[in-house]
C-alpha positions in Angstrom: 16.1 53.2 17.3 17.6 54.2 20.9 15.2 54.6 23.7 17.1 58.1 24.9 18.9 60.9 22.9 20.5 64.2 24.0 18.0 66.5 22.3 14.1 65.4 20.5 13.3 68.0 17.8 9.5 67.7 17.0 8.9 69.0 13.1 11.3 69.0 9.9 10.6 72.6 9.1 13.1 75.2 8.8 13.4 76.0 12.6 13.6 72.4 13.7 16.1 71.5 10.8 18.0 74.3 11.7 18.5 73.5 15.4 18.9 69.6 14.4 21.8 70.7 11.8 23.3 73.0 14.4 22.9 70.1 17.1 24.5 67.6 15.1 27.4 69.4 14.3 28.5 70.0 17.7 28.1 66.4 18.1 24.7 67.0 20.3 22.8 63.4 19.6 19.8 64.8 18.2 16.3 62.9 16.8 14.0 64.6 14.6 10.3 63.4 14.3 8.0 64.6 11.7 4.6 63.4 10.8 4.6 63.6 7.3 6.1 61.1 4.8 8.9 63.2 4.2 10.6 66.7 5.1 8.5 69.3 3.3 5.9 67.0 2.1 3.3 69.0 5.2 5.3 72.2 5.1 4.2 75.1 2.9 5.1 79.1 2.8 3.6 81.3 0.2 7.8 80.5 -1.4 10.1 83.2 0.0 13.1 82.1 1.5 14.9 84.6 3.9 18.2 83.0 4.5 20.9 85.2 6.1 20.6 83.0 9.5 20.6 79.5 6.3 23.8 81.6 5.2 25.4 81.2 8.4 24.8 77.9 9.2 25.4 76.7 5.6 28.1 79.7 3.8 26.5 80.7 0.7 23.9 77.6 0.6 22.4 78.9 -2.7 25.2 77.1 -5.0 23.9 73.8 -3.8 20.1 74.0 -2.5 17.5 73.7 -4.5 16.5 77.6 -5.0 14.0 78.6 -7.5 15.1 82.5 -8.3 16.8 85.0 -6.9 14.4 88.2 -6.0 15.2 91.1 -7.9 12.4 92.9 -8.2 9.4 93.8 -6.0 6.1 95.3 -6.3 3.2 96.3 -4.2 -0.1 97.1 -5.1 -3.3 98.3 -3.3 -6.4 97.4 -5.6 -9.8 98.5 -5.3 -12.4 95.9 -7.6 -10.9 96.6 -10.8 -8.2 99.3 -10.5 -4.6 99.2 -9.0 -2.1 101.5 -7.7 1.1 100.2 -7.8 4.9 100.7 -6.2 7.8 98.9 -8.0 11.4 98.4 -7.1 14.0 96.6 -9.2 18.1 96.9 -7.7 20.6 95.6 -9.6 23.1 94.8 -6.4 20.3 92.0 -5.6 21.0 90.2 -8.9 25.0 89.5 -7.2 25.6 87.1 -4.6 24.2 87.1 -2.0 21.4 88.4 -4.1 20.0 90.1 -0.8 19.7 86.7 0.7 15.7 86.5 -0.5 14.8 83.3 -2.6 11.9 81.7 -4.1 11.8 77.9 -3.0 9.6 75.4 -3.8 9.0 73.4 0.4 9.0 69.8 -0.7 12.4 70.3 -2.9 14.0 72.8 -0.3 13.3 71.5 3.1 14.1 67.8 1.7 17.3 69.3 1.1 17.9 70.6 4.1 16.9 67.5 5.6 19.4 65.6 4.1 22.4 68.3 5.2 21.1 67.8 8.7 21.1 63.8 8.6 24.7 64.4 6.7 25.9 66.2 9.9 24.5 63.5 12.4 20.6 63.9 13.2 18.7 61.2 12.9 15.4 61.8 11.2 12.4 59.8 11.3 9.3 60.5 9.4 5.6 59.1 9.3 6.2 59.8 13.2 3.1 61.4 15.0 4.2 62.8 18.5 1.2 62.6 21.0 2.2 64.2 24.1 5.1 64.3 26.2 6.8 62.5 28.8 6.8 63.8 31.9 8.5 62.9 35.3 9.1 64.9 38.8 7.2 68.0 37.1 9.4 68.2 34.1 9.4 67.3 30.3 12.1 64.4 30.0 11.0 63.0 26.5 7.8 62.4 23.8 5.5 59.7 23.4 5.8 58.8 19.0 2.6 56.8 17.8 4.9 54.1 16.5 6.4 50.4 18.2 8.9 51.9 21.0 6.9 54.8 21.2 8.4 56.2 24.5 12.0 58.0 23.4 13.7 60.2 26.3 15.8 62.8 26.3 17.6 65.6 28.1 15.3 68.5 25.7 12.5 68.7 23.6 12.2 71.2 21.2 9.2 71.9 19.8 8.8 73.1 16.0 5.6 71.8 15.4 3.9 74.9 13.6 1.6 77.2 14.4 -1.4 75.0 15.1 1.2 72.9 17.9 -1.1 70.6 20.0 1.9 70.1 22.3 2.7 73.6 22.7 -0.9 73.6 24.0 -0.1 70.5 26.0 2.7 72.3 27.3 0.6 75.4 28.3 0.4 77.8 25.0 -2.2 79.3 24.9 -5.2 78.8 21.7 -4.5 81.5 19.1 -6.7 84.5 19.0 -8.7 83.6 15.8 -7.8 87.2 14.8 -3.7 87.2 15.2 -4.4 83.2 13.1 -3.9 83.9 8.8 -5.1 81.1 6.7 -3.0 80.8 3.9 -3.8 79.5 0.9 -1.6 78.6 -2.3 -2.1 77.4 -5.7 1.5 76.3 -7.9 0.8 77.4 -11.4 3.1 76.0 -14.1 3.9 78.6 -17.1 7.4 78.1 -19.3 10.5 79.8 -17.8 10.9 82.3 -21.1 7.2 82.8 -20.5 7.5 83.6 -16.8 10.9 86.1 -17.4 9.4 88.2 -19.9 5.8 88.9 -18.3 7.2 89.9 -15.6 10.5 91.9 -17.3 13.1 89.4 -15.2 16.3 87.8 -16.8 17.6 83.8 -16.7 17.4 83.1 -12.8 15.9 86.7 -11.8 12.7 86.4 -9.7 9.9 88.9 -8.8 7.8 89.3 -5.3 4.3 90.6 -6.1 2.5 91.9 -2.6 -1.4 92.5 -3.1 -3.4 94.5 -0.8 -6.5 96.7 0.0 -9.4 94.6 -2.0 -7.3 91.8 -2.7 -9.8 89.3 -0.9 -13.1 91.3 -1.8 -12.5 94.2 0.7 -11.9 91.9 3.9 -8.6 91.9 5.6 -5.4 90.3 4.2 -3.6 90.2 1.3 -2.4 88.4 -2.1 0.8 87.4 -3.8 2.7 86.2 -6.9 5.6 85.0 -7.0 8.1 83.5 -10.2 9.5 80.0 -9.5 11.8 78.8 -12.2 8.8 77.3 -14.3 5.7 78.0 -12.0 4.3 80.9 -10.1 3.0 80.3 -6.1 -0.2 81.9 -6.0 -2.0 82.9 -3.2 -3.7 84.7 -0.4 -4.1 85.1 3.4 -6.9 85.9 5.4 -7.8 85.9 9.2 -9.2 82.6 10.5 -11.7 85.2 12.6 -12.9 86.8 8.9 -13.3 83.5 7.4 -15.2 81.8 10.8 -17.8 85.0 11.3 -18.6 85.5 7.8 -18.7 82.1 6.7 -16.2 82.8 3.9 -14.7 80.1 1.7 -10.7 80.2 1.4 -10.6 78.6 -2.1 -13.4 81.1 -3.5 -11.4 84.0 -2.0 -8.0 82.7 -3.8 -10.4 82.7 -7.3 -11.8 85.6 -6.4 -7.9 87.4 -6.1 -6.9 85.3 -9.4 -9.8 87.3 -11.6 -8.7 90.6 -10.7 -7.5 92.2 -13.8 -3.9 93.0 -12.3 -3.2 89.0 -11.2 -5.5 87.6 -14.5 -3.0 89.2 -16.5 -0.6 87.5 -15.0 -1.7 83.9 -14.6 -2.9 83.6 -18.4 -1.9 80.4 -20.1 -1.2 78.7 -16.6 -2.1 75.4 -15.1 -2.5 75.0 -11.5 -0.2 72.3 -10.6 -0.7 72.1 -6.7 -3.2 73.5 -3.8 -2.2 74.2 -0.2 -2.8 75.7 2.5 -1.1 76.6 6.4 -2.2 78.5 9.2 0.3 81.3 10.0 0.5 83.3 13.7 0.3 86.7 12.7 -0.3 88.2 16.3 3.1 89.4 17.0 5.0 90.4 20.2 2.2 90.6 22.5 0.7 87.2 21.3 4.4 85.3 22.1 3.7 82.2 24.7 6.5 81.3 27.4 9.0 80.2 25.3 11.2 77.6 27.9 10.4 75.1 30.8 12.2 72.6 32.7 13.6 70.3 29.4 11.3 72.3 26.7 11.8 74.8 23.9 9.3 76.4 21.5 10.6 77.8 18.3 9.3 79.0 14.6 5.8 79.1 14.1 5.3 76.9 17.1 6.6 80.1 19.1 5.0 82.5 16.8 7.8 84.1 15.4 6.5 85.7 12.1 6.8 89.3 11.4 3.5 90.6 10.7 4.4 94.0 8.9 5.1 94.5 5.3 7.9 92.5 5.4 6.2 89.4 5.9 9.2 88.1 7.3 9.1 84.1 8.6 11.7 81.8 7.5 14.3 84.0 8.8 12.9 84.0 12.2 11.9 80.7 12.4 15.8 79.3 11.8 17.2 81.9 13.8 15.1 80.7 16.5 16.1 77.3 16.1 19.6 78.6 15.7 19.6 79.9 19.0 17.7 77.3 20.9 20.5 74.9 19.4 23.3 77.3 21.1 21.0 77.2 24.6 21.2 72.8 24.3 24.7 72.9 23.6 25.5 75.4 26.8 23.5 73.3 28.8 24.7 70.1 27.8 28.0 71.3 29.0 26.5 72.2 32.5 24.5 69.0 32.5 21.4 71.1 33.7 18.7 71.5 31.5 15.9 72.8 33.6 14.4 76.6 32.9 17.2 78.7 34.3 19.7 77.4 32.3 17.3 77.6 29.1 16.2 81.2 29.6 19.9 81.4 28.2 17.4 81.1 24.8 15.3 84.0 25.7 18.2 86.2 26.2 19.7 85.4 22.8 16.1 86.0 21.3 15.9 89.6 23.1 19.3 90.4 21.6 18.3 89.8 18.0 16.7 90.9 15.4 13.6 88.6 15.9 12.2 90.4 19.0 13.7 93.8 18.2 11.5 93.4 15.0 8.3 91.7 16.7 8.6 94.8 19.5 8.8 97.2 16.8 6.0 95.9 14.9 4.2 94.8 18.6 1.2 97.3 17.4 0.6 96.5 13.7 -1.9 93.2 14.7 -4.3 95.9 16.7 -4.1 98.6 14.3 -5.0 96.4 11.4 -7.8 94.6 13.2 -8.9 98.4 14.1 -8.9 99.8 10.5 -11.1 98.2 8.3 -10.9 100.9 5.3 -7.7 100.1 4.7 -9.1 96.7 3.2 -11.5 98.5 1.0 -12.9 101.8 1.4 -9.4 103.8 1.2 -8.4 101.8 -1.6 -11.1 102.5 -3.7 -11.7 106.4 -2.8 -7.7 106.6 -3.6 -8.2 105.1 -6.9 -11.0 107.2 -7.5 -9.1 110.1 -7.1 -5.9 109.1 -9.0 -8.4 108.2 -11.6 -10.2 111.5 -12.3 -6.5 113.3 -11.9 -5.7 111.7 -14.8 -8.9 111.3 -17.1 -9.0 113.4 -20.1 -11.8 115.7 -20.7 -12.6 118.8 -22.5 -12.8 120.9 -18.7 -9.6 123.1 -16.9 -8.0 121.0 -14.8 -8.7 123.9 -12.2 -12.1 122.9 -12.4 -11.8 119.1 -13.3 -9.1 118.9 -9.9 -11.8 120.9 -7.6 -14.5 118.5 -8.2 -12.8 115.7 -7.8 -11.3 116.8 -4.7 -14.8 117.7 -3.5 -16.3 114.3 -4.3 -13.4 112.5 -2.3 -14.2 114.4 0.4 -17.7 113.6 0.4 -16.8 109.9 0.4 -14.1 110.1 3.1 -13.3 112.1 6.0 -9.3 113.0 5.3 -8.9 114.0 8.9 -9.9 110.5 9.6 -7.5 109.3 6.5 -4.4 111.3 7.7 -4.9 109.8 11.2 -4.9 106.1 10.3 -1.7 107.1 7.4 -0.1 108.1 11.1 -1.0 104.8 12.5 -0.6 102.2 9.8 3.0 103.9 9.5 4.2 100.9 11.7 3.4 98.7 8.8 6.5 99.8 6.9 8.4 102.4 9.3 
């Protein structure tokens, strides 16, 4: 292995692999270093794959990558403790190439494919490779130290796509994450037959559904659940705020059972067996929580950066490759300059500010804050909402005049709809 490369890229996810495979093709000699035995064996997502930045790097990637399904259809659902209310959406133009560019994946298949594309293009990855720290000399970054023989490797740039929980990026001056604007994830893989999987949930061959679960998904505290169909498995799972887990002493694993008994997901798992258990930490604090991104010979990107849409869109993947998209375009402008200090790699910010990463992160800048701020929306709304869809459509031997006015007086009793109407006005950033 050479002592000195053009460009170290520190993590195999999809932002490092990204700005490896981008790298590589411009001829940029470019090192990647991840820690676990192979791309994808540390990685996990809850299994959506965003790809129109993939689709540009790799033109129409989906005949060759290892893909679970296509999504077709999508459904939200706020539960109270036994009841849901539901929003579904099925579009037939998302069943045709590019089939919306949204994918289930399966991280130890897909990102070992990706891998491979970026070591077919000229990166050089090497695995089982813990970085430490970094190297620096005159005040600047000029390589890593690897916890393996010839451990010191130099190079013009170090970009950093080590995930959220980056000790280098701390090293390097990131701050710790809020425990607030921090989501645990947790996932279980289920394994149910493919015929099984496309009738329950009304798909055909290759179709895939998104399931989004919120309000008392986790037992009324904040965060959600989801479901989603793999070829033959389903990734099951739920997030929750390291700060809600930390103060109330709250198990992850017993909040993911907790989510798989509620009548509207039982239903769903029945006759499955759970195949795999993960988990990842995921920066969900948004624009304001975004760390100074370049310094002299440095670059954060993906989750290392914080670049996660923290809406209703849930929206990662795509943001971490863009990210290591552009940070690839920055290297290959400054290796033509031969200058790789800050000014020339603030040429990364700019791109940022251009796209759609930090025009959606500013949208969505107030969504961390207003869902720290309003609890009900994890339980209370839910369940006086369901209440009153409930008794609007019980059948009893009263008018409806009379059955309607009672039931609008208990709600009112319960909750205060000025209140209601004004967090509606708020929480409208969450999908506006």
């Amino acid at each position: 292995m050479s002592e000195r490369f053009d460009a170290i890229v520190v993590g195999a996810g999809p932002s490092g692999i990204a700005c490896a495979y981008k790298l590589a093709k411009s001829g940029i000699n470019v090192v990647v270093f991840e820690r676990g035995g192979a791309p994808g064996a540390k990685n996990v997502s809850g299994g959506i794959l965003y790809s129109t930045i993939l689709n540009k790097l790799i033109p129409e990637f989906w005949k060759e990558a290892p893909v679970e399904r296509h999504v077709v259809r999508r459904r939200y659902s706020f539960l109270s403790k036994d009841s849901d209310v539901s929003f579904d959406l099925k579009f037939a133009s998302f069943d045709r190439p590019p089939y919306n560019y949204s994918f289930t994946v399966l991280r130890a298949r897909f990102d070992a494919w990706f891998a491979k594309k970026a070591e077919e293009a000229g990166a050089l990855i090497i695995t089982e490779a813990v970085v430490d720290d970094f190297i620096m000399e005159d005040g600047r970054i000029r390589g890593v130290k690897v916890r393996r023989e010839g451990g010191e490797v130099y190079a013009d740039v170090v970009i950093c796509a080590e995930g959220a929980n980056s000790v280098l990026a701390e090293k390097a001056g990131r701050k710790r994450p809020d425990p607030f604007s921090m989501v645990l994830g947790v996932k279980e893989v289920i394994s149910l037959p493919k015929d099984i999987i496309e009738d329950r949930f009304s798909l055909e061959e290759g179709q895939g559904a998104s399931f989004e679960f919120f309000g008392e998904a986790l037992g009324g505290e904040a965060g959600s659940g989801f479901v989603y169909t793999n070829t033959d498995t389903l990734s099951v799972g739920i997030g929750c705020p390291v700060s809600a887990l930390k103060d109330k002493k709250l198990k992850p694993n017993d909040l993911l059972d907790s989510f798989k008994k509620h009548p509207s997901v039982k239903n769903l798992l029945r006759g499955g067996a759970i195949e795999e258990y993960s988990a990842h930490l995921i920066p969900e604090g948004g624009y304001g929580a975004l760390p100074e991104l370049v310094k002299d010979g440095l670059i954060l990107v993906g989750d290392c950066a914080g670049f996660v849409n923290p809406s209703v869109y849930k929206e990662g993947s795509n943001l971490a490759m863009a990210s290591g998209l552009f940070a690839a375009e920055t290297v290959i402008e400054a290796k033509k300059k031969g200058d790789f200090s800050k000014k020339t790699l603030d040429g990364y910010v700019k791109r940022l500010a251009g796209s759609f990463v930090v025009k959606d992160l500013k949208r969505y800048k107030d969504v961390p804050g207003l869902l720290r701020s309003t609890p009900e929306l994890f339980k209370e709304y839910p369940e006086r909402v369901l209440e009153l869809l409930q008794g609007y459509f019980t059948v009893s031997d009263e008018s409806k005049e009379d059955a309607h006015r009672e039931i609008k007086r208990l709600f009112r009793s319960k909750v205060s709809v000025w209140r209601l109407l004004f967090d509606i006005y708020r929480l409208r950033r969450l999908i506006t």
